[in-house]
Structures are given as structure tokens and as C-alpha cells.
N, CA, C and O atoms as a Maestro MAE file, in Angstrom:
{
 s_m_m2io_version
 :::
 2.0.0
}

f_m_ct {
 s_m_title
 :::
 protein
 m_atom[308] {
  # First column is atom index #
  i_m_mmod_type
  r_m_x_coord
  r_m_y_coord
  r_m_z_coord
  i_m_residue_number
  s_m_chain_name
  s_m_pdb_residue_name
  s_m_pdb_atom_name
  i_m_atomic_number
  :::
  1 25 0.857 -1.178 0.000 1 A "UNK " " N  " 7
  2 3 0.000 0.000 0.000 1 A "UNK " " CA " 6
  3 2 0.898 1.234 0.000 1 A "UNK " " C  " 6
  4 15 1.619 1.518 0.957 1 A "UNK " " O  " 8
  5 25 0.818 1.967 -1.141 2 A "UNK " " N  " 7
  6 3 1.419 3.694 -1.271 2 A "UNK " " CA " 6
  7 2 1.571 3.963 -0.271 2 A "UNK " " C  " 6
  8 15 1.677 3.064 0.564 2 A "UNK " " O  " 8
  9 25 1.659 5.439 0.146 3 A "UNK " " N  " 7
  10 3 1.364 6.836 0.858 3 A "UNK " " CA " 6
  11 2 0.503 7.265 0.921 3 A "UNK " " C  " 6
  12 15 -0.304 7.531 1.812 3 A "UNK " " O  " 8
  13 25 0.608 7.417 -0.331 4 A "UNK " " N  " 7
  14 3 -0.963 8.232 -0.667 4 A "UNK " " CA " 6
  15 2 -2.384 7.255 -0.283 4 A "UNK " " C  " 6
  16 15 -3.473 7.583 0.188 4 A "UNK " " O  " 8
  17 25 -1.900 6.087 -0.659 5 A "UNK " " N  " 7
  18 3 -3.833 4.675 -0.308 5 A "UNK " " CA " 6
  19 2 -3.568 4.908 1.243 5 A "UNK " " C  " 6
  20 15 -4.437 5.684 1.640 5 A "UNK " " O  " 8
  21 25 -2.843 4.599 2.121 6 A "UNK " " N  " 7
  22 3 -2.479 4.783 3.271 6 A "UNK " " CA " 6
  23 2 -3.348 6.141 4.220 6 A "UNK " " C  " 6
  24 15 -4.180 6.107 5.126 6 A "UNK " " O  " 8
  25 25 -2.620 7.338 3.431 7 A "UNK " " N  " 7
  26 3 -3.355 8.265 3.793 7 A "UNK " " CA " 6
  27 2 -4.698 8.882 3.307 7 A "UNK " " C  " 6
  28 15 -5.283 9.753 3.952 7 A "UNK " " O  " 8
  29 25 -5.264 8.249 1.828 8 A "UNK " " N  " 7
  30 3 -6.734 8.007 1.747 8 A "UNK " " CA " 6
  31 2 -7.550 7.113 3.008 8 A "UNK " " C  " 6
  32 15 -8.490 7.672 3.572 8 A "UNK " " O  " 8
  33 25 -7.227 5.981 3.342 9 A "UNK " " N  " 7
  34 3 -7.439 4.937 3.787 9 A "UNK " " CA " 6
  35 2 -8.036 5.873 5.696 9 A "UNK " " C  " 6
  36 15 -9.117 5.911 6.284 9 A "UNK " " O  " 8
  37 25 -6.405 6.545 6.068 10 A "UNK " " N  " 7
  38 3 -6.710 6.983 7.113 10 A "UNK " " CA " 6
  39 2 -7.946 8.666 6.814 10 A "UNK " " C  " 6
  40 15 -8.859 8.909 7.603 10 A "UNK " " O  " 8
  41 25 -7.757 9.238 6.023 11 A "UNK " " N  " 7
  42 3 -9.327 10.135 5.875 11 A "UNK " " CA " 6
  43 2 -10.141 9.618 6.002 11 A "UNK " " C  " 6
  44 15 -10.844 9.720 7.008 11 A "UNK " " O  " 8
  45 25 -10.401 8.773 4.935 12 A "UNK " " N  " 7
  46 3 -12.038 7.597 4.956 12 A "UNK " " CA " 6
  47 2 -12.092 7.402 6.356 12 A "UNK " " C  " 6
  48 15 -12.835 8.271 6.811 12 A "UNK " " O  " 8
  49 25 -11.673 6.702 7.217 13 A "UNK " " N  " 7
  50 3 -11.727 6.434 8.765 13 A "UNK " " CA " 6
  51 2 -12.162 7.615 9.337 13 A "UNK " " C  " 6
  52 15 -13.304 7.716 9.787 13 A "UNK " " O  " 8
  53 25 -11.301 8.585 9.365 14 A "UNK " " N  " 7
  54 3 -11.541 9.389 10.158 14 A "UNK " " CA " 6
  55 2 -13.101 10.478 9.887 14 A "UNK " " C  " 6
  56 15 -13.887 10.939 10.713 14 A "UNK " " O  " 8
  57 25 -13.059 10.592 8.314 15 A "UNK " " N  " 7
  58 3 -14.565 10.979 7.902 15 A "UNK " " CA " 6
  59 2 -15.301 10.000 8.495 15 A "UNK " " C  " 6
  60 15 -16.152 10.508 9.226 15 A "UNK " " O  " 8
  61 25 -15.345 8.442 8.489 16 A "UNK " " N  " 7
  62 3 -16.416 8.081 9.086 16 A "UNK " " CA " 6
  63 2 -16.712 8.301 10.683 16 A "UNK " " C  " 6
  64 15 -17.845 8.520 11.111 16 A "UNK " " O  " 8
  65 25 -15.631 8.222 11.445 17 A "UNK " " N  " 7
  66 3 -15.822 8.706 12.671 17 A "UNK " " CA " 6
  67 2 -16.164 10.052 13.034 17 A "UNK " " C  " 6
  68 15 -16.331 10.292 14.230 17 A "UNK " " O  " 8
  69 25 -16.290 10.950 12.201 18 A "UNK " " N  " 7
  70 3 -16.699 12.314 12.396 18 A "UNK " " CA " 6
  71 2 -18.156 12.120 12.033 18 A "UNK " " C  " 6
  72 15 -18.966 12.689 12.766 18 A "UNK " " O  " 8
  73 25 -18.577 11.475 11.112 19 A "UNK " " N  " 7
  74 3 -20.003 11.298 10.561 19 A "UNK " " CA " 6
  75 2 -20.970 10.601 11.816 19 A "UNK " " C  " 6
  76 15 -21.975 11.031 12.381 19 A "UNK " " O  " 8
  77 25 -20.223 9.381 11.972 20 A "UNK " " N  " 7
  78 3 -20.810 8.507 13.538 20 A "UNK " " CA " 6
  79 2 -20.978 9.682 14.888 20 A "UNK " " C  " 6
  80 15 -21.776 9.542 15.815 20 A "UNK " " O  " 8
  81 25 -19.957 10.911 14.708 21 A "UNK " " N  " 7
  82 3 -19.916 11.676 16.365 21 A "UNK " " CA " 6
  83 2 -20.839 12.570 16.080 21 A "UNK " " C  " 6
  84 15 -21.421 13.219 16.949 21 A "UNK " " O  " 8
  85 25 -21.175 12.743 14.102 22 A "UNK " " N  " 7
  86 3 -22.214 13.990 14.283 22 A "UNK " " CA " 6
  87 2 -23.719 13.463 14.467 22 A "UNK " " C  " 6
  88 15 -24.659 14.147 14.873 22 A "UNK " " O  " 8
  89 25 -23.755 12.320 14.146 23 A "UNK " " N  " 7
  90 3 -25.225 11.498 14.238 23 A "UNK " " CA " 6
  91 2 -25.272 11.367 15.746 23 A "UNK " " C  " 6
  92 15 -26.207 11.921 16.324 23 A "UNK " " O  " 8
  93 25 -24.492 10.788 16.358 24 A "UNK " " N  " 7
  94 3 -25.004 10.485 18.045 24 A "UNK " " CA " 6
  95 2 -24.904 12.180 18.253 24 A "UNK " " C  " 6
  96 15 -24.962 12.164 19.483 24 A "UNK " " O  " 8
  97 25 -24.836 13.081 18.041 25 A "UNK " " N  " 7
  98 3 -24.819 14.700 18.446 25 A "UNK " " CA " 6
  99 2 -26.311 15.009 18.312 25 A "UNK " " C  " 6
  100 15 -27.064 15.148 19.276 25 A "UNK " " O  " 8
  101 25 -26.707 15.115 16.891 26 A "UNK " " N  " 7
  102 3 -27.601 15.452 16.197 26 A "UNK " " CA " 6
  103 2 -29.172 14.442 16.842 26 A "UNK " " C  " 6
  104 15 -30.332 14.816 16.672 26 A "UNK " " O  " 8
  105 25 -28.798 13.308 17.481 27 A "UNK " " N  " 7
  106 3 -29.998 12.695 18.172 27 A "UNK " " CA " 6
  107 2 -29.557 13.070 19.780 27 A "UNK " " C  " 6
  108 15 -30.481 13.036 20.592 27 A "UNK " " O  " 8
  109 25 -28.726 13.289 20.088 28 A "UNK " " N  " 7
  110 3 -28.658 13.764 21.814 28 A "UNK " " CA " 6
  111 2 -29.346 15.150 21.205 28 A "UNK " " C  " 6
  112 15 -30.521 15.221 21.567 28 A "UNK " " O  " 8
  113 25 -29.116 15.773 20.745 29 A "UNK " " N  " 7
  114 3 -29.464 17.422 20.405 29 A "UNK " " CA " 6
  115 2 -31.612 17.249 20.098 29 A "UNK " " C  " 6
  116 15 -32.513 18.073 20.251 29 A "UNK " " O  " 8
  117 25 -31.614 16.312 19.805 30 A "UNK " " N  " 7
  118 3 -33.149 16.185 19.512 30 A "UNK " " CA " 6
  119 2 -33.759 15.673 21.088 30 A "UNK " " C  " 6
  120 15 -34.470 16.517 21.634 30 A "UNK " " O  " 8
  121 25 -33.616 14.834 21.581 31 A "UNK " " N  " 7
  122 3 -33.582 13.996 22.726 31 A "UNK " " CA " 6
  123 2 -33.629 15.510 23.819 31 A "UNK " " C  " 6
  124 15 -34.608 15.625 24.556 31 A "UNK " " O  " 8
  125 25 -32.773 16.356 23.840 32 A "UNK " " N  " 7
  126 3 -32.622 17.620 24.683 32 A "UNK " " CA " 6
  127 2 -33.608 18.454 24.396 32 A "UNK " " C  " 6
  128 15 -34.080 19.244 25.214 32 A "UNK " " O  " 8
  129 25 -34.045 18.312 23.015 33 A "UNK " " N  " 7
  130 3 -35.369 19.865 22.562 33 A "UNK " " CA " 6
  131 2 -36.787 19.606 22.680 33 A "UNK " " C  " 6
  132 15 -37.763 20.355 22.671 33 A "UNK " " O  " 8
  133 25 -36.616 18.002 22.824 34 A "UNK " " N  " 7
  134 3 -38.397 17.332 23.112 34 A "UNK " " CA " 6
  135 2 -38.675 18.167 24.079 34 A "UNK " " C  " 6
  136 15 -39.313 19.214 23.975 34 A "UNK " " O  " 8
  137 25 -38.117 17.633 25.197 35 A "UNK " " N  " 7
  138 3 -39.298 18.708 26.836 35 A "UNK " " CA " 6
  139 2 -39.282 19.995 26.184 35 A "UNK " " C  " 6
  140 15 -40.390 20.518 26.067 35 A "UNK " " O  " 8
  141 25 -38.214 20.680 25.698 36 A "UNK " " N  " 7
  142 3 -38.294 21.858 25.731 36 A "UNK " " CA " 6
  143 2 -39.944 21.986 24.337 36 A "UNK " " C  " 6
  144 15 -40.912 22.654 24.700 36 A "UNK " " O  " 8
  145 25 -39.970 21.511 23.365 37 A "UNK " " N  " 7
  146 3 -41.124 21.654 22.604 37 A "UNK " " CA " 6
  147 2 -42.258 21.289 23.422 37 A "UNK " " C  " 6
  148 15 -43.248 21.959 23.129 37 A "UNK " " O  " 8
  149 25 -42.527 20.099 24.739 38 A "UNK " " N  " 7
  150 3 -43.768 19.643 25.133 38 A "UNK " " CA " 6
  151 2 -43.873 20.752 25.988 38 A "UNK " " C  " 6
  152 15 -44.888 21.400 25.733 38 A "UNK " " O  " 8
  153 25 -43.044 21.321 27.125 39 A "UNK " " N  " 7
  154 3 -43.694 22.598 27.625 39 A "UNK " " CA " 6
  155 2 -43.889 23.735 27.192 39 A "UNK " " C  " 6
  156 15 -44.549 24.547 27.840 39 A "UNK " " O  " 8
  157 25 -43.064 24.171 25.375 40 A "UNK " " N  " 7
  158 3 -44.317 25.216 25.115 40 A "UNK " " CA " 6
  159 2 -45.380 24.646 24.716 40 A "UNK " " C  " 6
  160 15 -46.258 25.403 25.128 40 A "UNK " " O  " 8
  161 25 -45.869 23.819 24.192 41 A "UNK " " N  " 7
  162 3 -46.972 23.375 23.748 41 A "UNK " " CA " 6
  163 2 -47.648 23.481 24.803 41 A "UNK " " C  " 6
  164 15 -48.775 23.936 24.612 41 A "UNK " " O  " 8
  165 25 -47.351 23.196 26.008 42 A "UNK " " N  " 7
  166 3 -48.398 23.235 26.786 42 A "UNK " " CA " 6
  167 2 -48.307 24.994 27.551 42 A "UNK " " C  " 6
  168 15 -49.090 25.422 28.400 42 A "UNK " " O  " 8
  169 25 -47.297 25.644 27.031 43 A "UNK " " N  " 7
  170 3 -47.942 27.001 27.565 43 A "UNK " " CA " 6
  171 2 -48.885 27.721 26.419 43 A "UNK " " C  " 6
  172 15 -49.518 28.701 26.812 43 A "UNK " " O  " 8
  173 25 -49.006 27.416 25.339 44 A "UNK " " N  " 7
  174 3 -49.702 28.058 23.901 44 A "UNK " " CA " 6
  175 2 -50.827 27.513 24.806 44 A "UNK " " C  " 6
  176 15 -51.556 28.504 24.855 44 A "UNK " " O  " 8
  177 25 -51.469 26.507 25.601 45 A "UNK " " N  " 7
  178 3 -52.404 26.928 25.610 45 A "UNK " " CA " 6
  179 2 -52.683 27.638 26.806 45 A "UNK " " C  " 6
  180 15 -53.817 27.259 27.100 45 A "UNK " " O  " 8
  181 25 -52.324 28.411 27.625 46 A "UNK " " N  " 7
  182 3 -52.328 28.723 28.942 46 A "UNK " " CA " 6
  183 2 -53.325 30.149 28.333 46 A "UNK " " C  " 6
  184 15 -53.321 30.686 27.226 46 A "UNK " " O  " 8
  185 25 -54.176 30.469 29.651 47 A "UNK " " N  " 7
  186 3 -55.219 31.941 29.493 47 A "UNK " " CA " 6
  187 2 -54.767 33.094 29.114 47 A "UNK " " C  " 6
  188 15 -55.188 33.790 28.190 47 A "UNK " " O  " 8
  189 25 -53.552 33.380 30.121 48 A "UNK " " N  " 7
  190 3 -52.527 34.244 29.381 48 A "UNK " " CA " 6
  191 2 -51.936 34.655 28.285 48 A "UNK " " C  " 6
  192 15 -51.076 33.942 27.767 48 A "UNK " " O  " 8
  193 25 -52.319 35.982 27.687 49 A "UNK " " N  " 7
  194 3 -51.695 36.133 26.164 49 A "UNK " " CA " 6
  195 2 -50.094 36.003 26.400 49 A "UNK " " C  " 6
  196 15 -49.330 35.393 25.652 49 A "UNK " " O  " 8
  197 25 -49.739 36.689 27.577 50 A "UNK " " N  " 7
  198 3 -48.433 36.617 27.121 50 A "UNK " " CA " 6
  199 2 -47.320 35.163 27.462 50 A "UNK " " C  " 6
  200 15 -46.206 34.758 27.129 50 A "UNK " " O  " 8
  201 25 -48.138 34.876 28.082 51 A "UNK " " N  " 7
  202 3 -47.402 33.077 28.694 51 A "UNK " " CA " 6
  203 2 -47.263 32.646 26.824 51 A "UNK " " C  " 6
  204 15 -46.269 32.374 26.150 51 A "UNK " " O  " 8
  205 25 -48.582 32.736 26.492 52 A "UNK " " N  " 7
  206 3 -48.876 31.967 25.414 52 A "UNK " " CA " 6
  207 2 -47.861 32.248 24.201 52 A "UNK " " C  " 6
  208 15 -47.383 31.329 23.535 52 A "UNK " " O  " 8
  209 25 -47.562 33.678 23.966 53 A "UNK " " N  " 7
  210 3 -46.684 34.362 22.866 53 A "UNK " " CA " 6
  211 2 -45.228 33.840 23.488 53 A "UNK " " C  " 6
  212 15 -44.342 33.537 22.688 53 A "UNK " " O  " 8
  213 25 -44.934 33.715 25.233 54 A "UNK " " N  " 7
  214 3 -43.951 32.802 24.978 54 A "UNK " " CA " 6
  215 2 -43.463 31.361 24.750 54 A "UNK " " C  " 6
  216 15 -42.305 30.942 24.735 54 A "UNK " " O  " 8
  217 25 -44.422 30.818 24.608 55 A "UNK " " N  " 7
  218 3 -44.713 29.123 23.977 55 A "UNK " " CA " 6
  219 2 -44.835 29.336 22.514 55 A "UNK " " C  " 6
  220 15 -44.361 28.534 21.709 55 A "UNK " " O  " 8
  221 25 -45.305 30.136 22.256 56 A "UNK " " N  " 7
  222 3 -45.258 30.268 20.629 56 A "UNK " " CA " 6
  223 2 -43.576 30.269 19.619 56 A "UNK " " C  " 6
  224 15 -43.230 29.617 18.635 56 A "UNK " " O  " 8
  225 25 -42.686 31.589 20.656 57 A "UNK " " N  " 7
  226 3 -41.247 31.828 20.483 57 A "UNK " " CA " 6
  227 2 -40.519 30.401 20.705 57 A "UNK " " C  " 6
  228 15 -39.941 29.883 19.749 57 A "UNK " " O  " 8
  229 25 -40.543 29.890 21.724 58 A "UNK " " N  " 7
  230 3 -40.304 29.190 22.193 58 A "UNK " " CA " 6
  231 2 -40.245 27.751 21.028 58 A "UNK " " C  " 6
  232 15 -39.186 27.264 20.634 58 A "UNK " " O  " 8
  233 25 -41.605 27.263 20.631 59 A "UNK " " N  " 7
  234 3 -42.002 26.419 19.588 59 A "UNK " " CA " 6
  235 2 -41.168 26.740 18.376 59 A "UNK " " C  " 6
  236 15 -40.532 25.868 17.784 59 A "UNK " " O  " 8
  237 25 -41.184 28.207 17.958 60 A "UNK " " N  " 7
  238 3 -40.768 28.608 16.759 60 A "UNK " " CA " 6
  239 2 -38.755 28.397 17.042 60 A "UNK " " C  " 6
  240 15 -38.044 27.942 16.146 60 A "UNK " " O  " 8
  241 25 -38.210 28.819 18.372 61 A "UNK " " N  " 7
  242 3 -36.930 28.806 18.491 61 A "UNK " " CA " 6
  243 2 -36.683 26.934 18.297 61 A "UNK " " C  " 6
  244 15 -35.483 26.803 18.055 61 A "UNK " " O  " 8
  245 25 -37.117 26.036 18.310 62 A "UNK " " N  " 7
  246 3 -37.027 24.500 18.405 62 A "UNK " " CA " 6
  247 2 -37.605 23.765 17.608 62 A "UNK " " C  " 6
  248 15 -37.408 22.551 17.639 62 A "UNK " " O  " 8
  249 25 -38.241 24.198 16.936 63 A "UNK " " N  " 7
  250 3 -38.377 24.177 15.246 63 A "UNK " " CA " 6
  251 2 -37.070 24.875 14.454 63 A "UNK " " C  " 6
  252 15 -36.550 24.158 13.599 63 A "UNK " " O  " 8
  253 25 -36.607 25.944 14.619 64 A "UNK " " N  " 7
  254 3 -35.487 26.379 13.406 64 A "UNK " " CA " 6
  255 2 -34.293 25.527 14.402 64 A "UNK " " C  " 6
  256 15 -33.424 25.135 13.623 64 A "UNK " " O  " 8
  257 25 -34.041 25.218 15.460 65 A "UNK " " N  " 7
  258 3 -33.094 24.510 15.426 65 A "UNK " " CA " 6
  259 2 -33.362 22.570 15.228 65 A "UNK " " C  " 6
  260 15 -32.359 21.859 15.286 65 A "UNK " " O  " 8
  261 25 -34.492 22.043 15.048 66 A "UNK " " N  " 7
  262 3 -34.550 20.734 14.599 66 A "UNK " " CA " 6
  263 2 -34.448 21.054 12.998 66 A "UNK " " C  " 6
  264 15 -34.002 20.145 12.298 66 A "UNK " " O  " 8
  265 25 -34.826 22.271 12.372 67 A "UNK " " N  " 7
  266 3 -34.798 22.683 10.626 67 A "UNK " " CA " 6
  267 2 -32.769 22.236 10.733 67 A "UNK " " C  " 6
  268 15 -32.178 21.404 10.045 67 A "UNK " " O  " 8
  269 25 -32.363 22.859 11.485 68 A "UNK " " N  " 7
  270 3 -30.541 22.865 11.438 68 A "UNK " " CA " 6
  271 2 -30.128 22.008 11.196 68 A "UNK " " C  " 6
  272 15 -29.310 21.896 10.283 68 A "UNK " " O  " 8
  273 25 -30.672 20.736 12.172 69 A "UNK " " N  " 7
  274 3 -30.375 19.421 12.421 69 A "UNK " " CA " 6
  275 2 -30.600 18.561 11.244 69 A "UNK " " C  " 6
  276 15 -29.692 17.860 10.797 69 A "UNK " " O  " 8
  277 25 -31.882 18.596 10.685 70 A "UNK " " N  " 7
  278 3 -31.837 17.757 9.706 70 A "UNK " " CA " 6
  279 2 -30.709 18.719 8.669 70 A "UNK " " C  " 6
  280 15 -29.665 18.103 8.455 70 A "UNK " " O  " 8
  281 25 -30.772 19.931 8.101 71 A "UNK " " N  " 7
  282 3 -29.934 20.756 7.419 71 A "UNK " " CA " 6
  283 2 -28.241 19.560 7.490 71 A "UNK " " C  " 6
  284 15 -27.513 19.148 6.587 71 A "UNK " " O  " 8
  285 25 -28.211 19.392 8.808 72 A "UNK " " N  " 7
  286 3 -26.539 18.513 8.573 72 A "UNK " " CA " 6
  287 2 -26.915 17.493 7.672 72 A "UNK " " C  " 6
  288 15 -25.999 17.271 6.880 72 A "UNK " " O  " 8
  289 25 -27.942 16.767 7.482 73 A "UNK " " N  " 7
  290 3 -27.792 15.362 7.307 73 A "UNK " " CA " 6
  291 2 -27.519 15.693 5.591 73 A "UNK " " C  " 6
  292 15 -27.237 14.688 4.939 73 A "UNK " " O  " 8
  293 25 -27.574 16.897 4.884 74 A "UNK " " N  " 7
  294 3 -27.200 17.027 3.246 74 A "UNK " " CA " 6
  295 2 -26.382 16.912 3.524 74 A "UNK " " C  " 6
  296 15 -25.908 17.393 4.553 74 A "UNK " " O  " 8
  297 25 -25.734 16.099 2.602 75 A "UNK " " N  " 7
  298 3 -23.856 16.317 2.113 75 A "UNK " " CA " 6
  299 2 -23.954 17.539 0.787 75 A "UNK " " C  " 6
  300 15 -24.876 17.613 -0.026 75 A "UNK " " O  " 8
  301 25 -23.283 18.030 0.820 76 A "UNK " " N  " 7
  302 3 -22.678 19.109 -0.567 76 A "UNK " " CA " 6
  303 2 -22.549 18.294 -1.448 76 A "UNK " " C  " 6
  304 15 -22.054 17.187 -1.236 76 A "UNK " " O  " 8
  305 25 -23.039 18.749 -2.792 77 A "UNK " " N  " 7
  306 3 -22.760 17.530 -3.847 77 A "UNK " " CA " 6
  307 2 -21.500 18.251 -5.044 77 A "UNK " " C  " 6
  308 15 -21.075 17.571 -5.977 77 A "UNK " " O  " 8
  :::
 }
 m_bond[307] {
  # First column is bond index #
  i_m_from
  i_m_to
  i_m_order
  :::
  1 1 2 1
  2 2 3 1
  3 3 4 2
  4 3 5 1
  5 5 6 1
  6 6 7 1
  7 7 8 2
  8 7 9 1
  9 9 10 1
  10 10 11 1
  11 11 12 2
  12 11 13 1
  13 13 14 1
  14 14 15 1
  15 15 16 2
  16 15 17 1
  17 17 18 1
  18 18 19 1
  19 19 20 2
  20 19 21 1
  21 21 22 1
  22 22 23 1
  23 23 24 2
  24 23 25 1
  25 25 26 1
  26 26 27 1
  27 27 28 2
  28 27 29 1
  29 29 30 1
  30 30 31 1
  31 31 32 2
  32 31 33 1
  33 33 34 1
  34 34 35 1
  35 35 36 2
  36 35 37 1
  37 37 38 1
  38 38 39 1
  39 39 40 2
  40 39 41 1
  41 41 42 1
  42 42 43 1
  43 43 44 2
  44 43 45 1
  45 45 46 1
  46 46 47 1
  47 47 48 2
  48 47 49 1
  49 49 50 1
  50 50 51 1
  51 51 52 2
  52 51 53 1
  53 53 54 1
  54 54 55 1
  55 55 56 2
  56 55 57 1
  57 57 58 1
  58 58 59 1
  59 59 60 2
  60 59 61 1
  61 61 62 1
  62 62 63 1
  63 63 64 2
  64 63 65 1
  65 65 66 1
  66 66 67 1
  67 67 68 2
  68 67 69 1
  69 69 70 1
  70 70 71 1
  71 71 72 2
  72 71 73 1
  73 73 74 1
  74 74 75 1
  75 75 76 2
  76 75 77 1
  77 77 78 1
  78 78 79 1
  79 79 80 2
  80 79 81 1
  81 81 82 1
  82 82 83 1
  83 83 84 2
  84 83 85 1
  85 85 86 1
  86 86 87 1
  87 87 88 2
  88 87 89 1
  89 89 90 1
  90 90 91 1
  91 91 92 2
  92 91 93 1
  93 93 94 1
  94 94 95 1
  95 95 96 2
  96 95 97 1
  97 97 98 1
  98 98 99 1
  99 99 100 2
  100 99 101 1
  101 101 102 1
  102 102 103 1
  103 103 104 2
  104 103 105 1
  105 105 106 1
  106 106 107 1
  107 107 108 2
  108 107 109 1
  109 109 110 1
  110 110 111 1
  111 111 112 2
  112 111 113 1
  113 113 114 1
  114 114 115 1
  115 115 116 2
  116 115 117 1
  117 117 118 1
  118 118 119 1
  119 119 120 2
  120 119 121 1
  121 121 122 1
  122 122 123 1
  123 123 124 2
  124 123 125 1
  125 125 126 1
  126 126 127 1
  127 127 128 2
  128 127 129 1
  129 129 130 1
  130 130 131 1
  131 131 132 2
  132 131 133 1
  133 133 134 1
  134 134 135 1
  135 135 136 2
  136 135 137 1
  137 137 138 1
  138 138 139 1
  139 139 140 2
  140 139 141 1
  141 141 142 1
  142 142 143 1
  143 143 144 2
  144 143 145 1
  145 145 146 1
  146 146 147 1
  147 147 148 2
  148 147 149 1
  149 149 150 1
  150 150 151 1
  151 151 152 2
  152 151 153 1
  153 153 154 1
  154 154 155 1
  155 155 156 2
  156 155 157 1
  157 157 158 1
  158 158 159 1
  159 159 160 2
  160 159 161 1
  161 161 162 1
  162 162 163 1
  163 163 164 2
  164 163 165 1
  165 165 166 1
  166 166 167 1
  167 167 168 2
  168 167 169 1
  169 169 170 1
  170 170 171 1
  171 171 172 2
  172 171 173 1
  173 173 174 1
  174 174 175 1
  175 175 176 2
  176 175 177 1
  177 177 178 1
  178 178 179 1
  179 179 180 2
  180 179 181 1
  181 181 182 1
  182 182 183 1
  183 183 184 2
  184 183 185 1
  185 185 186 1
  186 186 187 1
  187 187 188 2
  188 187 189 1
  189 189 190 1
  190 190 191 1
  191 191 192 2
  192 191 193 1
  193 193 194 1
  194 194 195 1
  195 195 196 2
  196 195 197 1
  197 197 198 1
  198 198 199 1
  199 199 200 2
  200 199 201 1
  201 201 202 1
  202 202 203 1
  203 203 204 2
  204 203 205 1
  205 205 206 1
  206 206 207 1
  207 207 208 2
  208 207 209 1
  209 209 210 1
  210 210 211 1
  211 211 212 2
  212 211 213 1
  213 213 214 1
  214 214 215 1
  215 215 216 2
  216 215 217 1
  217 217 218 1
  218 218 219 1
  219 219 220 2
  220 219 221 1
  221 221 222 1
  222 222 223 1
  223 223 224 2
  224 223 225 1
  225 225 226 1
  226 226 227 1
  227 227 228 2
  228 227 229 1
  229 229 230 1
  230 230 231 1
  231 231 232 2
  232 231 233 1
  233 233 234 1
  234 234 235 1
  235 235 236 2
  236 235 237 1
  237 237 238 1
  238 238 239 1
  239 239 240 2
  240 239 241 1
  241 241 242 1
  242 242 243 1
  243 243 244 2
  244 243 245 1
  245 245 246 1
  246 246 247 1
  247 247 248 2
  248 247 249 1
  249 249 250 1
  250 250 251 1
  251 251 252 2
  252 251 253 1
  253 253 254 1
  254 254 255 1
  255 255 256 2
  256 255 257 1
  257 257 258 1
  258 258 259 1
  259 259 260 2
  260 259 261 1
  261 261 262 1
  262 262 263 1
  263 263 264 2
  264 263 265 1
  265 265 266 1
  266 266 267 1
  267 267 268 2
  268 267 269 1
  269 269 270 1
  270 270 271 1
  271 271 272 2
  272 271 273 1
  273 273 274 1
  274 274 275 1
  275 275 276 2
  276 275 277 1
  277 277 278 1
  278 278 279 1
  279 279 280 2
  280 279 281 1
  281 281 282 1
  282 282 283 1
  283 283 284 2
  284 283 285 1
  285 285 286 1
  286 286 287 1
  287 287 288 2
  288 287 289 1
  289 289 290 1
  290 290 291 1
  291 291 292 2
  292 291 293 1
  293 293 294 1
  294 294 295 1
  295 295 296 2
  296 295 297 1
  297 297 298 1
  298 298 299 1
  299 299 300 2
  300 299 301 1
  301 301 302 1
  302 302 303 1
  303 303 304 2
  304 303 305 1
  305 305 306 1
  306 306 307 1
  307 307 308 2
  :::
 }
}
């Protein structure tokens, strides 16, 4: 084996281990935003306008970051 297959050989590895650390990231990172989405949901419905407008932010801030999350899973073509 070359230099060069050698040091292809060790990228490929190491891309895959970066790919494996961003997937277990990207599901701990989902796993962490659930509660945070089930208690605004449950303040949107509270009597309060303004409880409610902050369950709304709240919903909307954990939505654009699960939009991020899947966003990693494109590769650049």
C-alpha cells in the first residue's frame, strides 16, 4: 500500500468517525429539545396572552433549530 492509499485509507476512517460523532450529536441534540417543545406546547395553551406568545417563540426557536439538524444530514454535492 502507497502513501498516498495509506493516507486516503486513514481520511475515509476518520470521515467516518466524524459522521458517527455527528449522528449520536444530532440525536442527543433532539432527545434535549423534546421537553423543551412539550412545555411550550403546553404554555400556547395557557389563558394568558403573554405566557402563550412565549410558547409560541419558544415552539418557533425548536423548530429552526430541529430545521438545522436535519440541514446537517445534506452532504454538498
Amino acid at each position: 500500500m502507497s502513501t498516498s492509499d495509506s493516507d486516503a485509507a486513514a481520511l475515509q476512517a476518520r470521515i467516518a468517525t466524524l459522521e458517527t460523532a455527528i449522528t449520536e450529536l444530532r440525536h442527543d441534540l433532539r432527545g434535549i429539545l423534546s421537553p423543551a417543545m412539550l412545555v411550550a406546547d403546553r404554555l400556547i395553551g395557557h389563558s394568558e396572552p403573554g405566557v402563550r406568545r412565549a410558547g409560541e417563540v419558544m415552539i418557533r426557536c425548536v423548530e429552526q433549530a430541529a430545521k438545522r439538524l436535519e440541514q446537517t444530514k445534506q452532504r454538498p454535492s
